[in-house]
CHARMM internal coordinates of N, CA and C (Angstrom, degrees):
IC EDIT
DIST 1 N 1 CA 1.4359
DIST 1 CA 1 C 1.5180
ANGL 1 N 1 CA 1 C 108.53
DIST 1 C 2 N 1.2974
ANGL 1 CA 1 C 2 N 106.42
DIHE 1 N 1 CA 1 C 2 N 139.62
DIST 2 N 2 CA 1.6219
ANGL 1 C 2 N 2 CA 124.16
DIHE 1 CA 1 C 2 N 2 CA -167.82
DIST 2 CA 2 C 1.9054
ANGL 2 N 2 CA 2 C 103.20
DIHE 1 C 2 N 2 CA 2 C -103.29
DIST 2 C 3 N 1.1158
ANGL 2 CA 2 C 3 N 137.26
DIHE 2 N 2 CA 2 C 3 N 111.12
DIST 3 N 3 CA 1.1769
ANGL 2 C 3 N 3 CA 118.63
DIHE 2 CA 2 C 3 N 3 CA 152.03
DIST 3 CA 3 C 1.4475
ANGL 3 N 3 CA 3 C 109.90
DIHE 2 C 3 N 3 CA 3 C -114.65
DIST 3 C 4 N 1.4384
ANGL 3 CA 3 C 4 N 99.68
DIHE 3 N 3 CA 3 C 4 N 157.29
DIST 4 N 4 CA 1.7257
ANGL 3 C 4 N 4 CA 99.64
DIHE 3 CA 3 C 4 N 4 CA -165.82
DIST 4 CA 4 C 1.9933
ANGL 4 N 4 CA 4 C 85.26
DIHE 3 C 4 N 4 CA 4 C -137.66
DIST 4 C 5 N 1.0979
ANGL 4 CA 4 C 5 N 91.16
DIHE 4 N 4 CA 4 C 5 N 130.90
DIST 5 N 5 CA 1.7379
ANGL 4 C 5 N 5 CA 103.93
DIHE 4 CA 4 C 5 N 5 CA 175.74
DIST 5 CA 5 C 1.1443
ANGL 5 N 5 CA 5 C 99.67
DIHE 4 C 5 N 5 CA 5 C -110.36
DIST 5 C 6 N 1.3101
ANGL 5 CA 5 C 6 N 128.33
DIHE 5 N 5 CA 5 C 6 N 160.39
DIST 6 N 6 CA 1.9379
ANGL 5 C 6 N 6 CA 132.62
DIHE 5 CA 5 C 6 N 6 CA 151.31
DIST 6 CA 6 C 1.3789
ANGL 6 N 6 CA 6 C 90.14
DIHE 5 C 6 N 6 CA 6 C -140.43
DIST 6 C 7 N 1.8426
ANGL 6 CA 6 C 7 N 90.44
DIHE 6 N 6 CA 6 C 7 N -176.38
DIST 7 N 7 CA 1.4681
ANGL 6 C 7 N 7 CA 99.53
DIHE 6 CA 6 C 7 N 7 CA 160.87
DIST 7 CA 7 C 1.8725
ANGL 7 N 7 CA 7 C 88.70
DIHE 6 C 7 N 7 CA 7 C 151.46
DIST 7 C 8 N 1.4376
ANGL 7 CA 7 C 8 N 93.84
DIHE 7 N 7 CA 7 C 8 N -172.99
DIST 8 N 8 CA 1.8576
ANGL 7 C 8 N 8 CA 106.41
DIHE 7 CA 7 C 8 N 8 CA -161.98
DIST 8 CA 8 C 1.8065
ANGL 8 N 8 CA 8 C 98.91
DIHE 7 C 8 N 8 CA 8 C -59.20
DIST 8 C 9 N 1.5215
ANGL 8 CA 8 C 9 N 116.21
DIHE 8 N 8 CA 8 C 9 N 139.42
DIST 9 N 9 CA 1.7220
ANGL 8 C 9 N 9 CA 98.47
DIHE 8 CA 8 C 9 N 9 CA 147.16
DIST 9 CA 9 C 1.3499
ANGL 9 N 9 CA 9 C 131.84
DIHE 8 C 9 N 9 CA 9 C -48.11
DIST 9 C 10 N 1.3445
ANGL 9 CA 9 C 10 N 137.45
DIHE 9 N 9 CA 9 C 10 N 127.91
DIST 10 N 10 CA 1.3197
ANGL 9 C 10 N 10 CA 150.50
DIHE 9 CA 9 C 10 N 10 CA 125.12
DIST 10 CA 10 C 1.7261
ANGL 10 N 10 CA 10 C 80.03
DIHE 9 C 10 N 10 CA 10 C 141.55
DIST 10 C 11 N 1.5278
ANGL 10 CA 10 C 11 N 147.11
DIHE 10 N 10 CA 10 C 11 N 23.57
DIST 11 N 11 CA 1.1883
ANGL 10 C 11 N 11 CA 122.07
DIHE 10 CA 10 C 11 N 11 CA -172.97
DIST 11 CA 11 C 1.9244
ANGL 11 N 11 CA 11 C 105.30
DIHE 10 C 11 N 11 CA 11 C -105.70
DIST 11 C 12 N 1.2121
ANGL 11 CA 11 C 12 N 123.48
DIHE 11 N 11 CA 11 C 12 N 22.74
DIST 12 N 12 CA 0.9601
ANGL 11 C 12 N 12 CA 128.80
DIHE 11 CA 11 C 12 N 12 CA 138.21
DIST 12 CA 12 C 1.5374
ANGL 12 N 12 CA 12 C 105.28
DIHE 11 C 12 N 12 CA 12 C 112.16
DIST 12 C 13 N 1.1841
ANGL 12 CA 12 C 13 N 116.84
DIHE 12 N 12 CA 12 C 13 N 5.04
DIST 13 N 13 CA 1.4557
ANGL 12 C 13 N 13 CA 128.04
DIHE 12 CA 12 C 13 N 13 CA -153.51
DIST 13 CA 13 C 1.6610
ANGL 13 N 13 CA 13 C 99.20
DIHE 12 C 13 N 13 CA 13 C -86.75
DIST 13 C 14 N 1.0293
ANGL 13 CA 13 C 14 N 129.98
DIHE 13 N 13 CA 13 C 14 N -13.56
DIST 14 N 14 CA 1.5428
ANGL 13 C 14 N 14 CA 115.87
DIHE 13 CA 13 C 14 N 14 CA 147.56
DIST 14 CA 14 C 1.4240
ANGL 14 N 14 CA 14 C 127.48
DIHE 13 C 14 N 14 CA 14 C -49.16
DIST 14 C 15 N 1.1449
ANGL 14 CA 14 C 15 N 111.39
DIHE 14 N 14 CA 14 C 15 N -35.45
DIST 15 N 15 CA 1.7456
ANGL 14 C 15 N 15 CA 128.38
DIHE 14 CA 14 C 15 N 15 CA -151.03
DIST 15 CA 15 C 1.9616
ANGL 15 N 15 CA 15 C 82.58
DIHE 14 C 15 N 15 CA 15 C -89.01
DIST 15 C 16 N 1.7216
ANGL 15 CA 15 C 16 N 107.83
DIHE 15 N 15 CA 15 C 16 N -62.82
DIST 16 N 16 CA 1.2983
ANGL 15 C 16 N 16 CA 100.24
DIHE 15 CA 15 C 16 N 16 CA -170.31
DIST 16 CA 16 C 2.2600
ANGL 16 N 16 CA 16 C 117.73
DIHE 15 C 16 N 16 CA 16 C -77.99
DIST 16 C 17 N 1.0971
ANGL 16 CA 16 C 17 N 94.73
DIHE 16 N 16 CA 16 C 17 N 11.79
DIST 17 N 17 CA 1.0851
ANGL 16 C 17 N 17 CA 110.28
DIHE 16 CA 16 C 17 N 17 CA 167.72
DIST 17 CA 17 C 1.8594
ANGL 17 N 17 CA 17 C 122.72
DIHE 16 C 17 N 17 CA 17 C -77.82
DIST 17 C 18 N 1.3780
ANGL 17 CA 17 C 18 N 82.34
DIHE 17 N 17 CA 17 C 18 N -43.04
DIST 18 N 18 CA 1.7519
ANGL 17 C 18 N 18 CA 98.52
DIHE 17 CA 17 C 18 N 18 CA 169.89
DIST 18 CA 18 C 1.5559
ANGL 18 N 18 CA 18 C 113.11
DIHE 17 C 18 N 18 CA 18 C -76.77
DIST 18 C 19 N 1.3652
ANGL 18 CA 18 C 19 N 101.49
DIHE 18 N 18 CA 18 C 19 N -43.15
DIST 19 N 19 CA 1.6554
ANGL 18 C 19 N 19 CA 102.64
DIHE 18 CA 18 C 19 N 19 CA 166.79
DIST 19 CA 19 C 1.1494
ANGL 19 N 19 CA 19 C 119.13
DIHE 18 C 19 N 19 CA 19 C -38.08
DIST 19 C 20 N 1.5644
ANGL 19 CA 19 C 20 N 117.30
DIHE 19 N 19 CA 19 C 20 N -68.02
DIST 20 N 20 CA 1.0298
ANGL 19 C 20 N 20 CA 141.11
DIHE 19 CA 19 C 20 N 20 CA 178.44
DIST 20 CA 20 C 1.5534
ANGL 20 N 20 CA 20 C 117.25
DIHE 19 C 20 N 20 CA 20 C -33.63
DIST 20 C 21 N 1.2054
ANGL 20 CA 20 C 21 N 105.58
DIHE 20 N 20 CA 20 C 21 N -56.77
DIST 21 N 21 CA 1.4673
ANGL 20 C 21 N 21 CA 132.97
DIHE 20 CA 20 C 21 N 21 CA -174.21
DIST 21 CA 21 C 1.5526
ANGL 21 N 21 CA 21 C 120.34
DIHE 20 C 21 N 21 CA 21 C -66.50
DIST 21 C 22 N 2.0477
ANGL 21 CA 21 C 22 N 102.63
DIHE 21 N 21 CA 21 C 22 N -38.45
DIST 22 N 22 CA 1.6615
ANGL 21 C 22 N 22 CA 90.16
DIHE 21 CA 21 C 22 N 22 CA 162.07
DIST 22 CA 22 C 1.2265
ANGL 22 N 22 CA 22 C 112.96
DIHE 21 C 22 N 22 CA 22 C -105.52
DIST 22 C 23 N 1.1040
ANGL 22 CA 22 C 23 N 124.19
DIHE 22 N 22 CA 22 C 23 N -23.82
DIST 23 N 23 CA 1.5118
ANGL 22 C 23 N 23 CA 106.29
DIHE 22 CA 22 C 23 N 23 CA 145.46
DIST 23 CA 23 C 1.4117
ANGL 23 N 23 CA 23 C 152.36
DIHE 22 C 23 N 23 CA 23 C 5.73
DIST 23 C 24 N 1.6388
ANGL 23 CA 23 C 24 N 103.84
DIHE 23 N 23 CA 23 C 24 N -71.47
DIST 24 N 24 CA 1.6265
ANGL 23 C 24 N 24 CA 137.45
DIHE 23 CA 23 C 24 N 24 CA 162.62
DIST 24 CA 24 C 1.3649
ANGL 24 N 24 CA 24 C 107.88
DIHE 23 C 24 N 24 CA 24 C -92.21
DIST 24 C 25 N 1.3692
ANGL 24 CA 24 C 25 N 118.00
DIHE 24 N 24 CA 24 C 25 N 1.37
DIST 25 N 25 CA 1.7558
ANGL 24 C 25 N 25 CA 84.36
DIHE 24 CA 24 C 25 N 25 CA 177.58
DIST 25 CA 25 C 1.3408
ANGL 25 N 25 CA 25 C 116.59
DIHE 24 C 25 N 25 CA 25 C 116.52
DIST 25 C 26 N 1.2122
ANGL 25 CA 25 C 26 N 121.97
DIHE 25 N 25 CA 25 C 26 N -48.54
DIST 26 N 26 CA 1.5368
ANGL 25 C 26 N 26 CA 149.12
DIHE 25 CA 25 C 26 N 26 CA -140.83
DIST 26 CA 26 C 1.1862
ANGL 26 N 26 CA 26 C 111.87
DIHE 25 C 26 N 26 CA 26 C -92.19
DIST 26 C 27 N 1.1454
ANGL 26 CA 26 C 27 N 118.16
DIHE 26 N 26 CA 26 C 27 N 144.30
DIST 27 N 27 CA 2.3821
ANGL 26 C 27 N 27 CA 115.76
DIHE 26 CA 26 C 27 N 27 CA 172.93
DIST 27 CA 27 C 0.8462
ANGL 27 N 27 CA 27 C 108.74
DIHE 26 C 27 N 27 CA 27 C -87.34
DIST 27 C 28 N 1.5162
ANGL 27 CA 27 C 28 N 146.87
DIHE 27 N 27 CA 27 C 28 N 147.60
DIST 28 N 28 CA 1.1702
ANGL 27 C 28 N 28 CA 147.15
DIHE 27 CA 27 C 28 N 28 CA -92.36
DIST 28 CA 28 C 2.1664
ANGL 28 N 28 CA 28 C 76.75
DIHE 27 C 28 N 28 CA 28 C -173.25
DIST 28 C 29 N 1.0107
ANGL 28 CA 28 C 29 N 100.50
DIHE 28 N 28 CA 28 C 29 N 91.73
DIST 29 N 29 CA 1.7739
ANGL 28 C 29 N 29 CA 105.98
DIHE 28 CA 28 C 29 N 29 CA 170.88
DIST 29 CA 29 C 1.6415
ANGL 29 N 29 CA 29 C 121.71
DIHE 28 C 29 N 29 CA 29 C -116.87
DIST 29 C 30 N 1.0587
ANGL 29 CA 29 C 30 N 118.43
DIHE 29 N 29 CA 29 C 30 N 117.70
DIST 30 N 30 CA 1.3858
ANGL 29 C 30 N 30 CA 120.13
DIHE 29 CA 29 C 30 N 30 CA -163.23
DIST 30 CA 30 C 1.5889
ANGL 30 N 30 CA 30 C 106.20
DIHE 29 C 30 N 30 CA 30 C -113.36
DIST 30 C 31 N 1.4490
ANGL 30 CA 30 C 31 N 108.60
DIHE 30 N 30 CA 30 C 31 N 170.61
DIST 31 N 31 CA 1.2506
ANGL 30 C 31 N 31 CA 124.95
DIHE 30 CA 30 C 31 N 31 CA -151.00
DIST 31 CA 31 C 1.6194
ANGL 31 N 31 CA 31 C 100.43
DIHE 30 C 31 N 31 CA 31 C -83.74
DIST 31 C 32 N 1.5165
ANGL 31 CA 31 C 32 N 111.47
DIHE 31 N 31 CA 31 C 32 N -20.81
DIST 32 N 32 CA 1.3032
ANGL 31 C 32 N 32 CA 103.04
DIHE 31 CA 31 C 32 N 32 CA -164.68
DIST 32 CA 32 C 1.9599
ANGL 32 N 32 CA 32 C 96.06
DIHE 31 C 32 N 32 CA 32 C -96.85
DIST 32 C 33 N 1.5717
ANGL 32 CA 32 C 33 N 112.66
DIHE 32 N 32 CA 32 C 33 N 2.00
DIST 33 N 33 CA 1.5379
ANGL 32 C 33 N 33 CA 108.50
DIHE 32 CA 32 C 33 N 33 CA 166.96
DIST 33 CA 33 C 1.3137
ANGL 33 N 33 CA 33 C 106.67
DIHE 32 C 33 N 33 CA 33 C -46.18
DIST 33 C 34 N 2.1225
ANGL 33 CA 33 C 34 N 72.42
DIHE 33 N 33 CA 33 C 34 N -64.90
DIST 34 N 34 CA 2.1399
ANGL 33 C 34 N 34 CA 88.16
DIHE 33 CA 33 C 34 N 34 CA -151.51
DIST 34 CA 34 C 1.7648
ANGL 34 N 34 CA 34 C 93.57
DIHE 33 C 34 N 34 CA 34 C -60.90
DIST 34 C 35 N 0.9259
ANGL 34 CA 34 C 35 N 138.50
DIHE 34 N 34 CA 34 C 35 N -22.08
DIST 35 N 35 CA 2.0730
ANGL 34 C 35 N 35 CA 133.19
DIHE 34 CA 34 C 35 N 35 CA 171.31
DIST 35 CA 35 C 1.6895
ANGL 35 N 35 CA 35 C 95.79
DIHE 34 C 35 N 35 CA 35 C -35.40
DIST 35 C 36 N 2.0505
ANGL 35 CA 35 C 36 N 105.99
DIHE 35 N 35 CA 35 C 36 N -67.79
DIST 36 N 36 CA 0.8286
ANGL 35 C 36 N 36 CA 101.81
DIHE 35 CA 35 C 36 N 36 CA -156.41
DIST 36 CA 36 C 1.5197
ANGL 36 N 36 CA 36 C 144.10
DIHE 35 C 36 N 36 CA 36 C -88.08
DIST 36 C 37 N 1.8324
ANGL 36 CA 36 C 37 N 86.60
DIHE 36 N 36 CA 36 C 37 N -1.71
DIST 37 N 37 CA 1.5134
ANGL 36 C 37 N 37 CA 116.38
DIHE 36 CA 36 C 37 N 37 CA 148.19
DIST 37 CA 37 C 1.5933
ANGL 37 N 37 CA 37 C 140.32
DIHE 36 C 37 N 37 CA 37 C -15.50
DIST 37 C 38 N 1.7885
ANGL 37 CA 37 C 38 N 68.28
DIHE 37 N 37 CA 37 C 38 N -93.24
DIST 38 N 38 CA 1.5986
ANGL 37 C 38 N 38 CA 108.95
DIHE 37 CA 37 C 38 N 38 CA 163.64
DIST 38 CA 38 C 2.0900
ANGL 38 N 38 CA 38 C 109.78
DIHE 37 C 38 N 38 CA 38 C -50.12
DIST 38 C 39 N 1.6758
ANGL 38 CA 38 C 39 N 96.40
DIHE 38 N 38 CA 38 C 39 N -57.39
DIST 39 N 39 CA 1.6530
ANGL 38 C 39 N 39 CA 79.74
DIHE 38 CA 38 C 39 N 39 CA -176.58
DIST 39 CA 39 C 2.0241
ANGL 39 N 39 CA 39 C 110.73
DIHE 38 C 39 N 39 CA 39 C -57.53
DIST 39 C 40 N 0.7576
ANGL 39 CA 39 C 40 N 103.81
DIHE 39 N 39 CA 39 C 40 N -18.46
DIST 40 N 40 CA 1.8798
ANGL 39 C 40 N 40 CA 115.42
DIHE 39 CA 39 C 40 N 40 CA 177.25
DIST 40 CA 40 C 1.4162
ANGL 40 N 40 CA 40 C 111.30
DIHE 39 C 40 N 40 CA 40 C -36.11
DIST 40 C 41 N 1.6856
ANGL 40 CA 40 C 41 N 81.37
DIHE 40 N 40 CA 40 C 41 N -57.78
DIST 41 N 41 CA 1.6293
ANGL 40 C 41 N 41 CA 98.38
DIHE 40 CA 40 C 41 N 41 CA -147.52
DIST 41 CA 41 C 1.4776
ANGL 41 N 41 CA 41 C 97.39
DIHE 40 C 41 N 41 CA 41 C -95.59
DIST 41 C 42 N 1.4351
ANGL 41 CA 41 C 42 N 134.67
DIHE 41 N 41 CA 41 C 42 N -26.35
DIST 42 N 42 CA 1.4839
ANGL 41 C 42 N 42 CA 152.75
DIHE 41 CA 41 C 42 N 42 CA -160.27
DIST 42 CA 42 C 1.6499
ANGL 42 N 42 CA 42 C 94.17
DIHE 41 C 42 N 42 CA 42 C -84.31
DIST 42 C 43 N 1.8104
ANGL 42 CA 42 C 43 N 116.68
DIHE 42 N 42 CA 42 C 43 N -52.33
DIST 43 N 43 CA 1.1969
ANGL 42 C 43 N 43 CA 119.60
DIHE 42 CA 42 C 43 N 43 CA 177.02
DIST 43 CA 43 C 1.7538
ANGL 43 N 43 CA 43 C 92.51
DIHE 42 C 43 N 43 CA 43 C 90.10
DIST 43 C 44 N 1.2914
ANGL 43 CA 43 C 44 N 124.05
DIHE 43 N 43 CA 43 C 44 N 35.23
DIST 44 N 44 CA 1.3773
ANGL 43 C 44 N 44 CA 119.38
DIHE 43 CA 43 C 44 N 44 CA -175.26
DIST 44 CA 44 C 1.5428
ANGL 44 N 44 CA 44 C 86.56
DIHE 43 C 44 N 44 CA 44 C -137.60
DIST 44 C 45 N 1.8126
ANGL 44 CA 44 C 45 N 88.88
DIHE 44 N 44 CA 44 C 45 N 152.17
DIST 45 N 45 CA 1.9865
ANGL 44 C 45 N 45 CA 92.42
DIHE 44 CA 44 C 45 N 45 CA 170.02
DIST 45 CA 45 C 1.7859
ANGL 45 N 45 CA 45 C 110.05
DIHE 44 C 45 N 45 CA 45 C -59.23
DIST 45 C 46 N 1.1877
ANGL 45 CA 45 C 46 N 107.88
DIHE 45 N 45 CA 45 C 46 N -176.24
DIST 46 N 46 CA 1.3915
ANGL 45 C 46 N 46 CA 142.38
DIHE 45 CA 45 C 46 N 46 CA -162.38
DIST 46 CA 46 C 1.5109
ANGL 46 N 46 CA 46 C 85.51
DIHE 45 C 46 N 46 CA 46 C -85.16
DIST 46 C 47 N 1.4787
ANGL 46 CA 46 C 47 N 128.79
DIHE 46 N 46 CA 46 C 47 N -74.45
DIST 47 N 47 CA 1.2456
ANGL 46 C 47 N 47 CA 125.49
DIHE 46 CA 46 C 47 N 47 CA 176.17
DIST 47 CA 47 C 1.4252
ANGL 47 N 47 CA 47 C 138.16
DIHE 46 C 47 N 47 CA 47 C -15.41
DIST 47 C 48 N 1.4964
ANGL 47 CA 47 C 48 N 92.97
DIHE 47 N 47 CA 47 C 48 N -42.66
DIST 48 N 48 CA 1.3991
ANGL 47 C 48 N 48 CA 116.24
DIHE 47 CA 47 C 48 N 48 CA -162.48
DIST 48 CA 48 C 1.4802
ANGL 48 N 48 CA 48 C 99.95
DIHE 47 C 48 N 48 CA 48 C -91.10
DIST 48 C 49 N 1.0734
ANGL 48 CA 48 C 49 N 143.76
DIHE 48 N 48 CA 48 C 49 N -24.35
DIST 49 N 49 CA 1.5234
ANGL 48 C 49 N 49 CA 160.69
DIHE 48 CA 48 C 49 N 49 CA -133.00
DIST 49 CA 49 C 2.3515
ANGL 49 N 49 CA 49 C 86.84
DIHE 48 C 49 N 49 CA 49 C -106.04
DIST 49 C 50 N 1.2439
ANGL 49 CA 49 C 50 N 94.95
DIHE 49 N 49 CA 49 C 50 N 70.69
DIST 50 N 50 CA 1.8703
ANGL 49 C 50 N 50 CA 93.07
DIHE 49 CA 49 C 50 N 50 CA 155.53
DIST 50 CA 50 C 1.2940
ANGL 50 N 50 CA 50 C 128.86
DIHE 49 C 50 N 50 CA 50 C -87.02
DIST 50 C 51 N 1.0702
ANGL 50 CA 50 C 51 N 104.35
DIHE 50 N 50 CA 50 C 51 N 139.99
DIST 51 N 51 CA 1.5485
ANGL 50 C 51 N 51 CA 106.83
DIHE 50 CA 50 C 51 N 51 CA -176.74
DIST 51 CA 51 C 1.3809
ANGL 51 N 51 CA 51 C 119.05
DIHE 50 C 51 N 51 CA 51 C -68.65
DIST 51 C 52 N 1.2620
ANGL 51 CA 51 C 52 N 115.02
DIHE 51 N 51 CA 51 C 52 N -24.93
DIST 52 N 52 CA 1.5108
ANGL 51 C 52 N 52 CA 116.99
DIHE 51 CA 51 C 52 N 52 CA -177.35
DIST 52 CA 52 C 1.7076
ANGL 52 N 52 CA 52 C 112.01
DIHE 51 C 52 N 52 CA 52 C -75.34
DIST 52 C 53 N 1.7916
ANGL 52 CA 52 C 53 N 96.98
DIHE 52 N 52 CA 52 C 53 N -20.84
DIST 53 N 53 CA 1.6784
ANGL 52 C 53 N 53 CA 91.71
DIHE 52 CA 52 C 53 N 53 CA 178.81
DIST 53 CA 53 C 1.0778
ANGL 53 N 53 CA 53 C 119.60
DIHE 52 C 53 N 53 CA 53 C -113.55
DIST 53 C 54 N 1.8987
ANGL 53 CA 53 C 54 N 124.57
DIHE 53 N 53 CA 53 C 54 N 21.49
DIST 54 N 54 CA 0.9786
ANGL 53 C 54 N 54 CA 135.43
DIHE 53 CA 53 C 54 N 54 CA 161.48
DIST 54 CA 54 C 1.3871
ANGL 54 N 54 CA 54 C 119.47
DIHE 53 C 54 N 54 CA 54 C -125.87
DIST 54 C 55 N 1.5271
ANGL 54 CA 54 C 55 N 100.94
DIHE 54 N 54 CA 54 C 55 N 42.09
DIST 55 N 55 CA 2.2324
ANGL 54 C 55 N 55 CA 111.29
DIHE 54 CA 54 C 55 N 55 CA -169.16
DIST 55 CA 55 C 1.7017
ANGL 55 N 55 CA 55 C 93.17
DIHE 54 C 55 N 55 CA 55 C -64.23
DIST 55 C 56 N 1.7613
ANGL 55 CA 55 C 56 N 128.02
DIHE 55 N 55 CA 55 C 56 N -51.16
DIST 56 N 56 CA 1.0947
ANGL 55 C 56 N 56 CA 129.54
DIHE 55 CA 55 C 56 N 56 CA 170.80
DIST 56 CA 56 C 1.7331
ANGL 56 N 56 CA 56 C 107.46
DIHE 55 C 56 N 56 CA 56 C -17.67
DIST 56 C 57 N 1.2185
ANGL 56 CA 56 C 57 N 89.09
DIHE 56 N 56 CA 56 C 57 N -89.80
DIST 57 N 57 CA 1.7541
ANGL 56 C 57 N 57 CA 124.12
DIHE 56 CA 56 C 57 N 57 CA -172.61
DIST 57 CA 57 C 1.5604
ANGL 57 N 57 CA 57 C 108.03
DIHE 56 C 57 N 57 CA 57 C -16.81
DIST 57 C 58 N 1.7489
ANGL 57 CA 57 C 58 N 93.05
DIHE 57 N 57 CA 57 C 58 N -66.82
DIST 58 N 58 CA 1.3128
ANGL 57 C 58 N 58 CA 93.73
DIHE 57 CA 57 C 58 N 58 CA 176.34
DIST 58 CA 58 C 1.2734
ANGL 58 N 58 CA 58 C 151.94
DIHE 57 C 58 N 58 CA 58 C -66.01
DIST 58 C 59 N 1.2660
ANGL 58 CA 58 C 59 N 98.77
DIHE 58 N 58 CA 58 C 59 N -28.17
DIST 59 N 59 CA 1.7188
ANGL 58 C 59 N 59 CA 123.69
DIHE 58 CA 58 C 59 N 59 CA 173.04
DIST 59 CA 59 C 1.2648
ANGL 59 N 59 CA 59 C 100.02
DIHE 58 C 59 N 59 CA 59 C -48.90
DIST 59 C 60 N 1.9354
ANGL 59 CA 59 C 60 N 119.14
DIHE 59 N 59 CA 59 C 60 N -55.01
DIST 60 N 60 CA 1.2430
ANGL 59 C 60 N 60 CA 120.50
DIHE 59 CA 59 C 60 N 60 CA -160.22
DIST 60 CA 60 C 1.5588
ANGL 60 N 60 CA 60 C 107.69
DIHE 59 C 60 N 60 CA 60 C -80.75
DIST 60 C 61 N 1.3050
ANGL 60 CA 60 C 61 N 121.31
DIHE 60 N 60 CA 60 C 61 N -26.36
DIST 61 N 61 CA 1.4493
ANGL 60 C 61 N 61 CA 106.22
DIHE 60 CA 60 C 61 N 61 CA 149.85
DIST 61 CA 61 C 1.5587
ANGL 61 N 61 CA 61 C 132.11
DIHE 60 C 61 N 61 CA 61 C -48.41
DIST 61 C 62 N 1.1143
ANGL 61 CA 61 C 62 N 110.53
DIHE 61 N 61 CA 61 C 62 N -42.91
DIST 62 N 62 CA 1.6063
ANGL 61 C 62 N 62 CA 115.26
DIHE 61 CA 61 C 62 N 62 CA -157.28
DIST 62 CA 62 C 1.4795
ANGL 62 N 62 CA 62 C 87.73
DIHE 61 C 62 N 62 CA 62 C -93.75
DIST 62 C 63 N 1.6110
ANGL 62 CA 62 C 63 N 141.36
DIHE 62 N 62 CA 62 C 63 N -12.72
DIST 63 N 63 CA 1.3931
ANGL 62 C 63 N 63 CA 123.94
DIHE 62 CA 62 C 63 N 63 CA 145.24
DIST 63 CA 63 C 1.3682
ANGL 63 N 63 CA 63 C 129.81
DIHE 62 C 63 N 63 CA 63 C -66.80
DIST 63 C 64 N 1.6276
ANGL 63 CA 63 C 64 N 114.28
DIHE 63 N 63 CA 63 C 64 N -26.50
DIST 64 N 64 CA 1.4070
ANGL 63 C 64 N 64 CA 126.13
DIHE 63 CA 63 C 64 N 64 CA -178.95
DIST 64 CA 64 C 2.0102
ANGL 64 N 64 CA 64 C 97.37
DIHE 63 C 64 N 64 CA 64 C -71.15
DIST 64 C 65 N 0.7553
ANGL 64 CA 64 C 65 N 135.61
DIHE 64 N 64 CA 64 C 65 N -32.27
DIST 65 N 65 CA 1.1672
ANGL 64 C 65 N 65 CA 148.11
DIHE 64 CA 64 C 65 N 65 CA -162.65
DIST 65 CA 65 C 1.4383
ANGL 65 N 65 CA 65 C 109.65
DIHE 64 C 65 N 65 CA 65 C -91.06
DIST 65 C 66 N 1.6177
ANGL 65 CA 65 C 66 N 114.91
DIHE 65 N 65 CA 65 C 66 N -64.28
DIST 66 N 66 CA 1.3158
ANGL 65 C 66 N 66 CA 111.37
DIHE 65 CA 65 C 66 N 66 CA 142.49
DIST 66 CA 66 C 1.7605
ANGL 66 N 66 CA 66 C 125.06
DIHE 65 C 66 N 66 CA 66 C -0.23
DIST 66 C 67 N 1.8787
ANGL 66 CA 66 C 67 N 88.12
DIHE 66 N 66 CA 66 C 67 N -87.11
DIST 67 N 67 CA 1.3520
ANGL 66 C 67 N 67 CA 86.68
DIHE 66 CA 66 C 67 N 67 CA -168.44
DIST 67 CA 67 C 1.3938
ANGL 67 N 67 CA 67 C 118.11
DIHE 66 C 67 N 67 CA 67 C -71.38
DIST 67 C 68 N 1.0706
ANGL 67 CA 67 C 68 N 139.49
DIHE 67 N 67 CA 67 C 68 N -0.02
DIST 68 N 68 CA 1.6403
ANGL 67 C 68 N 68 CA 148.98
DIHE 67 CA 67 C 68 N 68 CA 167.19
DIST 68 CA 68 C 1.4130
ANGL 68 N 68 CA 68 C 97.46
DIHE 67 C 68 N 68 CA 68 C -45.12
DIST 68 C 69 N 1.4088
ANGL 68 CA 68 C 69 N 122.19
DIHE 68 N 68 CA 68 C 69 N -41.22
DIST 69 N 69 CA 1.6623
ANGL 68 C 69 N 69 CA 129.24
DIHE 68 CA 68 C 69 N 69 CA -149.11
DIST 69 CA 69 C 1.4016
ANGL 69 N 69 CA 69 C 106.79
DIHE 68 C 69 N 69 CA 69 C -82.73
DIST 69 C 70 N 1.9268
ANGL 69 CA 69 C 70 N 112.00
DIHE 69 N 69 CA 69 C 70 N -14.96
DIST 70 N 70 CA 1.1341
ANGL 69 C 70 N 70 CA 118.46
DIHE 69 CA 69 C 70 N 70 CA -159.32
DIST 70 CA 70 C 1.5872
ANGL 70 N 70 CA 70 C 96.97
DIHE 69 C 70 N 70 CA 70 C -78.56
END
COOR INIT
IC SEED 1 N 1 CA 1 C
IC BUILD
């Protein structure tokens, strides 16, 4: 099971994300992993790492991760 939260910066939704997460059971994977993943494997800073030019990238993380859960 996939849950995906958003919402404004600074409104706390990291913190209740983890809630959330031990709560249900669930691992708790954040956006700035798959960043720092991707910068790993890309060999580029963190900075540089956009989401719009790594939509590929990420998906296939957050399926690799996915299936871990199975």
């Amino acid at each position: 099971m996939i849950i995906t939260i958003t919402s404004y910066p600074g409104t706390t939704t990291k913190e209740l994300s983890k809630l959330l997460a031990l709560q249900a059971g669930l691992r708790y994977f954040s956006d700035a992993e798959i960043k720092k993943r991707i910068a790993v494997e890309t060999n580029l800073p963190i900075e540089k790492i956009k989401e719009e030019e790594f939509t590929e990238k990420i998906k296939q993380i957050i399926e690799q991760e996915a299936k871990k859960m199975i």
